[in-house]
C-alpha positions as a printed Julia matrix, in Angstrom:
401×3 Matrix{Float64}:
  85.01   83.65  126.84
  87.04   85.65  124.51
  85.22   89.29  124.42
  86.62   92.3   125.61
  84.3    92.38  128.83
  83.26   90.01  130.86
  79.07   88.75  131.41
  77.73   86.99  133.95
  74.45   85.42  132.64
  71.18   85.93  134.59
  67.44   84.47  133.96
  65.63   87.75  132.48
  62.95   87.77  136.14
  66.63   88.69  138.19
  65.06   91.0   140.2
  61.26   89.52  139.81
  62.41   86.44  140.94
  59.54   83.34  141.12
  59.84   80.7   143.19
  58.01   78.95  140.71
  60.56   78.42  138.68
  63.19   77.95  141.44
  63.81   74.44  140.2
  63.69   74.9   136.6
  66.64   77.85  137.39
  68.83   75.88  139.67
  69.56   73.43  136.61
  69.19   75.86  133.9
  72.16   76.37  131.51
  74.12   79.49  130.65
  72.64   79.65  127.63
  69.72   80.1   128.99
  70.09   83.54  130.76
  70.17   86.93  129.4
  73.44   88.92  130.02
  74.77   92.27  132.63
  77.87   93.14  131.77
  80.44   94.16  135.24
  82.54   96.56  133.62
  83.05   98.04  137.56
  81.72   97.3   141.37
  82.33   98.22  144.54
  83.18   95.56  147.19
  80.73   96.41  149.5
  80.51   98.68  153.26
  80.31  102.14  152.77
  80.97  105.09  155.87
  78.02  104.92  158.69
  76.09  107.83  158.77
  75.94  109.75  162.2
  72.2   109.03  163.09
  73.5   105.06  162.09
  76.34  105.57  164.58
  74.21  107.65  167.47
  71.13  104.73  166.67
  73.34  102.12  167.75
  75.3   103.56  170.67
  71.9   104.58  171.87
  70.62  100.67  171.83
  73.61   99.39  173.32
  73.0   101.79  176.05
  69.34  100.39  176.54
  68.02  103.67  175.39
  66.49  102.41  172.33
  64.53   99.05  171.44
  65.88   96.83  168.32
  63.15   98.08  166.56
  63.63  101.35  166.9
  67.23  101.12  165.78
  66.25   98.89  162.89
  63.93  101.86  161.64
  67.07  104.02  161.77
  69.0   101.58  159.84
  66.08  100.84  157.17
  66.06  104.92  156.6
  69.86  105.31  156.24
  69.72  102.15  153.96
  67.5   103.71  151.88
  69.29  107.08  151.31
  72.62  104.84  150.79
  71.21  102.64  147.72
  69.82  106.16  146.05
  72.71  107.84  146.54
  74.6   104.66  144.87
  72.1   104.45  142.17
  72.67  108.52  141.64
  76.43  108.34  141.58
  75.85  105.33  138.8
  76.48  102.13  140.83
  74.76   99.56  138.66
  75.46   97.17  141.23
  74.39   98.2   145.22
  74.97   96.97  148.61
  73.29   98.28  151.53
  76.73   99.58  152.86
  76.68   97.22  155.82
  75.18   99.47  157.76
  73.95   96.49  159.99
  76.92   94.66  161.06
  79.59   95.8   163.9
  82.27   93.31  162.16
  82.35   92.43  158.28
  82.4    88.89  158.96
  81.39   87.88  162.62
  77.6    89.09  162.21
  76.97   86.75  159.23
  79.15   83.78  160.92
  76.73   84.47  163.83
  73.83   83.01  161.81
  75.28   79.35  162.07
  74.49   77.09  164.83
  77.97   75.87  166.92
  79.4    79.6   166.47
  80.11   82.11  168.44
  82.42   84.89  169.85
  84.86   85.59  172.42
  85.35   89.33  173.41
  88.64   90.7   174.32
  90.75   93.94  174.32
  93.49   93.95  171.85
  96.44   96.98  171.15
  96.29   97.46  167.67
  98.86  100.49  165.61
  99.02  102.21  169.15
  95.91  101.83  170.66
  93.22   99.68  172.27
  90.48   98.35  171.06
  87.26   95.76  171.08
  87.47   92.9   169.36
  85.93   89.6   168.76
  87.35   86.37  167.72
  85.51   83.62  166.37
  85.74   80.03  167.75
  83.42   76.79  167.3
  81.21   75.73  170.12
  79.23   72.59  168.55
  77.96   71.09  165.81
  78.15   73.75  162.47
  74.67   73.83  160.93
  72.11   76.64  159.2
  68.95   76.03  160.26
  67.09   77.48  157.45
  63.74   77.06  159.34
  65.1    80.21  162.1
  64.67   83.61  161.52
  67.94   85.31  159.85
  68.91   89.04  160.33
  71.14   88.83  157.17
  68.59   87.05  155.02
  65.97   90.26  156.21
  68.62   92.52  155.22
  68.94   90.63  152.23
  65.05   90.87  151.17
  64.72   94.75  151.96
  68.02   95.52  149.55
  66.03   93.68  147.08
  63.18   95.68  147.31
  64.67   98.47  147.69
  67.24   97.77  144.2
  63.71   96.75  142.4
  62.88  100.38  142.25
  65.08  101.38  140.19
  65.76  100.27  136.53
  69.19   97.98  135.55
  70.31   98.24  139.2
  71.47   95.03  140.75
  71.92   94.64  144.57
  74.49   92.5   146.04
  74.76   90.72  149.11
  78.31   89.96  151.13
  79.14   87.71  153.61
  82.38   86.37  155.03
  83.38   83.16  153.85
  84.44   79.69  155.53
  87.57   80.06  155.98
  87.16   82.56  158.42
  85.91   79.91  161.19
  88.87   77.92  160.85
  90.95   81.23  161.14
  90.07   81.88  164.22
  89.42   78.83  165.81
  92.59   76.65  165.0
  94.91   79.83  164.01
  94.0    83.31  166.08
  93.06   81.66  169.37
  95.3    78.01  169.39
  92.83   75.7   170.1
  93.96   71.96  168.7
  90.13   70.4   168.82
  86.34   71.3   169.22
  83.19   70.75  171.27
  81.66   67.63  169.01
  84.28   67.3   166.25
  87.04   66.65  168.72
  90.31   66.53  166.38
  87.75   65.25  163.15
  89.19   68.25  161.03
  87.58   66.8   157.66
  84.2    65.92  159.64
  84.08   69.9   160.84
  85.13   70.94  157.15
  82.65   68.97  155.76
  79.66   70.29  158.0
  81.27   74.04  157.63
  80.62   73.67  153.69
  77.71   72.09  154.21
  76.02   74.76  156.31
  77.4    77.56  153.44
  75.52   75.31  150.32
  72.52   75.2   152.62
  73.32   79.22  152.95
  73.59   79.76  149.64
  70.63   78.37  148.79
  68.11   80.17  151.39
  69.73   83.17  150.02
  68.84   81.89  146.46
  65.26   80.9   147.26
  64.97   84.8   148.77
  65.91   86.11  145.19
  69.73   86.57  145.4
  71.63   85.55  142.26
  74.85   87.56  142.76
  76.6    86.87  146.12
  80.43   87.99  147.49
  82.08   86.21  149.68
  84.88   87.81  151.84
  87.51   86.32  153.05
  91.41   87.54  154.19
  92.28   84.16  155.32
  94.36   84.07  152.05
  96.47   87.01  153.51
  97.44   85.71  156.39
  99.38   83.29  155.13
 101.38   85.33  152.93
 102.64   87.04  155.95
 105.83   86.27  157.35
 104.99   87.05  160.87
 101.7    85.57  160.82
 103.14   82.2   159.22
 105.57   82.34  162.1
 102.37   81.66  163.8
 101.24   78.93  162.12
 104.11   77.19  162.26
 105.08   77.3   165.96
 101.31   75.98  166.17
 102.64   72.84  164.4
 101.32   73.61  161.21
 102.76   74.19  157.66
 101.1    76.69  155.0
 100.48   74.26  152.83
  98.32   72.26  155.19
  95.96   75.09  155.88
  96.01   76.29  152.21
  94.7    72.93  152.08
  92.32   73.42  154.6
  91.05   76.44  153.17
  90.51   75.04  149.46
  88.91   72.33  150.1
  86.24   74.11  152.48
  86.11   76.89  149.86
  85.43   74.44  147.16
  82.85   72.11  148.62
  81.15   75.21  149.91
  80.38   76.24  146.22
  79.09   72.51  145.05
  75.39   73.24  145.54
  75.72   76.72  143.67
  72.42   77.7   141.21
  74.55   78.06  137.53
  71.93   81.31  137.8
  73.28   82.59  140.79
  77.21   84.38  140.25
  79.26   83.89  143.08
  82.46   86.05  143.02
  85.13   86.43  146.42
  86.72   89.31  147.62
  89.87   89.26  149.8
  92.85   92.21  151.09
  95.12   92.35  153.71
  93.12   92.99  156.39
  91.32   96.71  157.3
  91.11   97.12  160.63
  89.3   101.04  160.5
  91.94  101.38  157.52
  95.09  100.21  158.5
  96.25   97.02  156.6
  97.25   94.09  159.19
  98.98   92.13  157.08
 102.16   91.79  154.11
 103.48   90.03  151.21
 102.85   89.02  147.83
 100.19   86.74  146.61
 102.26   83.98  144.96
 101.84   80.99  147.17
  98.41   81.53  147.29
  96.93   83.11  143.93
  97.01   79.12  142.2
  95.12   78.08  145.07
  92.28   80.66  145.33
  92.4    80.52  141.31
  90.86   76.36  141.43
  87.9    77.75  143.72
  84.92   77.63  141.26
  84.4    81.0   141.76
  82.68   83.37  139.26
  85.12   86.55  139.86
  87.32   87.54  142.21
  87.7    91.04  143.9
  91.78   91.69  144.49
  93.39   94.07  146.31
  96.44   96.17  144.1
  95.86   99.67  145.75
 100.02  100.08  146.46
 103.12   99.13  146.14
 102.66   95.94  148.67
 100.6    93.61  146.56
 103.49   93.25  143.96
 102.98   92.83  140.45
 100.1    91.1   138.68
 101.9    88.11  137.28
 100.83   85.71  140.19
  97.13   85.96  138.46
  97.94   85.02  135.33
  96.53   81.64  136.33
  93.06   82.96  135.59
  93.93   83.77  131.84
  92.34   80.72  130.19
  89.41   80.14  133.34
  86.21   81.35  132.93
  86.29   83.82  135.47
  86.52   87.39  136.27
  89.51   89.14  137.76
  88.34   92.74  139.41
  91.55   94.81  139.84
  91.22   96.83  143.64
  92.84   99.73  142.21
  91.38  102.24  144.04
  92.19  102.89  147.96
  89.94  102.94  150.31
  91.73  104.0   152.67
  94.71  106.51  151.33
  92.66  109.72  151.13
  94.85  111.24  148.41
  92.4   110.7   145.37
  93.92  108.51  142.41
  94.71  110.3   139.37
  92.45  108.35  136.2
  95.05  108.48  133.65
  97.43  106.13  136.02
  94.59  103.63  137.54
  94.17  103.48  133.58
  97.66  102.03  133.34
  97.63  100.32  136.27
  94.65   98.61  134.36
  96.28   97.99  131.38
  98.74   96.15  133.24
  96.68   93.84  134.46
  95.06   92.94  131.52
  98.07   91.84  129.6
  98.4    89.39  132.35
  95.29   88.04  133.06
  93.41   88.49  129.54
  90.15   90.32  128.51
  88.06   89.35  131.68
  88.91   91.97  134.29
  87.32   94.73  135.32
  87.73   97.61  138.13
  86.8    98.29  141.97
  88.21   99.86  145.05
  90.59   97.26  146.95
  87.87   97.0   150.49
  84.79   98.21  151.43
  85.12  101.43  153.31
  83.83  100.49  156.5
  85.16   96.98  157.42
  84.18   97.43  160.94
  81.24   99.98  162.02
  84.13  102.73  162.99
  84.89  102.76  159.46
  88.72  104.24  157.62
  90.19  107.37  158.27
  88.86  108.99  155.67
  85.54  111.13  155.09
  82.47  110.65  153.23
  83.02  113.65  151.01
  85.77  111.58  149.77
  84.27  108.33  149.86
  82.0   109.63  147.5
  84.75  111.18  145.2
  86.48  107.64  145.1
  83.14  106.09  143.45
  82.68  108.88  141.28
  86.55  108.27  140.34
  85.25  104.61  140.27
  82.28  105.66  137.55
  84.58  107.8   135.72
  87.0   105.05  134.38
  84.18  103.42  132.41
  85.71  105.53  129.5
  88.43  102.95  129.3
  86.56   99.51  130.52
């Protein structure tokens, strides 16, 4: 594409989707669909309300039922996508008011997954945390019942109130498993696979095309996948890591594309997938450094539809490593705006920052924050008077989109 914004084509029905036509729209052309234009979006988890925060401490105590704190979170959910739609979000999430982690929850839904808890010193102080690790054979059984797939169908609703609003659904992506599995914890095999790293790959990208799908066949046509893998392996320290685990970062860049890849191959032309990835925010602190050079051409080859990159400061360098997107089909969405630096940006320089990097990447970009602002239920250090500033900074920057 060669115009000055970039459209992602969708069948007219997006948000009156028909399942009978699901066929018909899983082979349909571009051509075919009528056109949204994503001049800006946000990446996704918003602040959690108090009565989200008081709900869930309340259930974990045994004081409330599931039900009861689903209510809350239905109600909250609610009063987020309005308030989105009101500030002049054309595209809405339902802030992730759900999840404890950004990732683990929807990695949860997979058979042969699951968790190991642990306390962890992290800047200074200790906290909770989970790590993910492979306990079988991967699958998505698409016959069980899903908590993210119910989110997924009340956002819906809820977004087909209102008029020219899109919702949005996030999940982590695949790289994340082997992350923590192979790289975070040590381990050198799993329970079925053994050392078969291709056969686990292949069932990992397996279970996200069958993923994909269910989430298609519920109405979704414009997915985000998350994933910081990428960032760890621009960090010195972290690579450290990987190589005193006997690995190199090519190998697991390797690794990572080719899960990443065949985890798209079963992707609806209908249906935009775009990625989003930073350097970690862990309740707003960044956990990792570098620059994105070693890993930009690799992440660029993913058939992704756009991707969501983080260039709030000084530490993600210069734009140039991107320029490998120039002549793809693809959008680049410039994370100019923290999400965790309360200081709010000033317009005029996120406008240059902007210009910047479209001489390097070409007439399909557009603008977002760099992360959501609630990665984990604690959320950033930062308030949601400001929160709410940063979209309406967000909104204001259409003038030069």
């Amino acid at each position: 594409m060669t115009n000055c914004a970039f459209y992602v084509f969708f069948k007219s029905s997006f948000l009156l989707y028909s399942v009978m036509h699901e066929e018909d729209n899983k082979n349909m052309g571009k051509g075919d669909f009528d056109m949204i234009q994503i001049k800006y979006d946000i990446v996704g988890s918003f602040l959690r309300p108090e009565a989200i925060k008081k709900a869930r401490a309340e259930f974990k105590s045994g004081a409330i039922t599931r039900e009861d704190l689903k209510k809350v979170e239905d109600e909250e959910i609610a009063k987020l996508v309005k308030k989105e739609v009101e500030h002049g979000l054309p595209f809405i999430t339902d802030g992730e008011f759900r999840r404890r982690w950004w990732h683990l929850d929807w990695l949860k839904e997979f058979d042969g997954f699951d968790t190991i808890h642990f306390t962890k010193e992290i800047n200074g102080t200790s906290n909770e945390i989970e790590l993910g690790t492979v306990t079988g054979k991967i699958f998505y059984d698409k016959n069980k019942v899903h908590p993210e797939v119910e989110a997924w169908d009340y956002l819906h609703r809820l977004a087909s109130q209102y008029e020219g609003v899109t919702a949005k659904k996030c999940i982590s992506g695949p790289n994340m498993i082997l992350i923590d599995h192979f790289l975070q914890l040590g381990n050198k095999e799993t329970p079925y696979y053994g050392r078969d790293l291709k056969a686990l790959i292949d069932d990992i990208a397996k279970t996200y095309q069958e993923a994909i799908l269910d989430f298609y066949d519920h109405g979704c046509r414009y997915l985000q996948i998350d994933d910081t893998s990428w960032t760890y392996l621009i960090d010195e320290k972290f690579l450290q890591k990987v190589e005193a685990l006997g690995y190199t970062q090519k190998e697991v860049l390797n690794w990572f594309w080719n899960v990443s890849t065949k985890a798209l191959e079963k992707k609806p032309v209908d249906m935009v997938v775009a990625t989003h990835f930073c350097k970690g925010n862990f309740k707003g602190n960044p956990l990792f450094s570098g620059f994105y050079d070693a890993v930009a051409p690799v992440i660029a080859d993913i058939p992704y539809d756009a991707f969501f990159v983080e260039y709030d400061d000084a530490r993600s360098g210069s734009f140039e490593p991107w320029k490998v997107l120039k002549d793809k089909d693809a959008l680049f969405v410039a994370g100019l705006i923290s999400t965790k630096n309360p200081v709010l940006e000033d317009h005029d320089e996120i406008k240059k920052r902007y210009e910047e990097a479209k001489a390097v990447v070409g007439e399909q970009i557009a603008l977002s924050p760099q992360c959501g602002f609630a990665s984990v239920e604690e959320g950033n250090c930062i308030d949601e008077e400001t929160q709410w500033k940063k979209i309406d900074l967000l909104v204001s920057c259409k003038d030069f989109l």
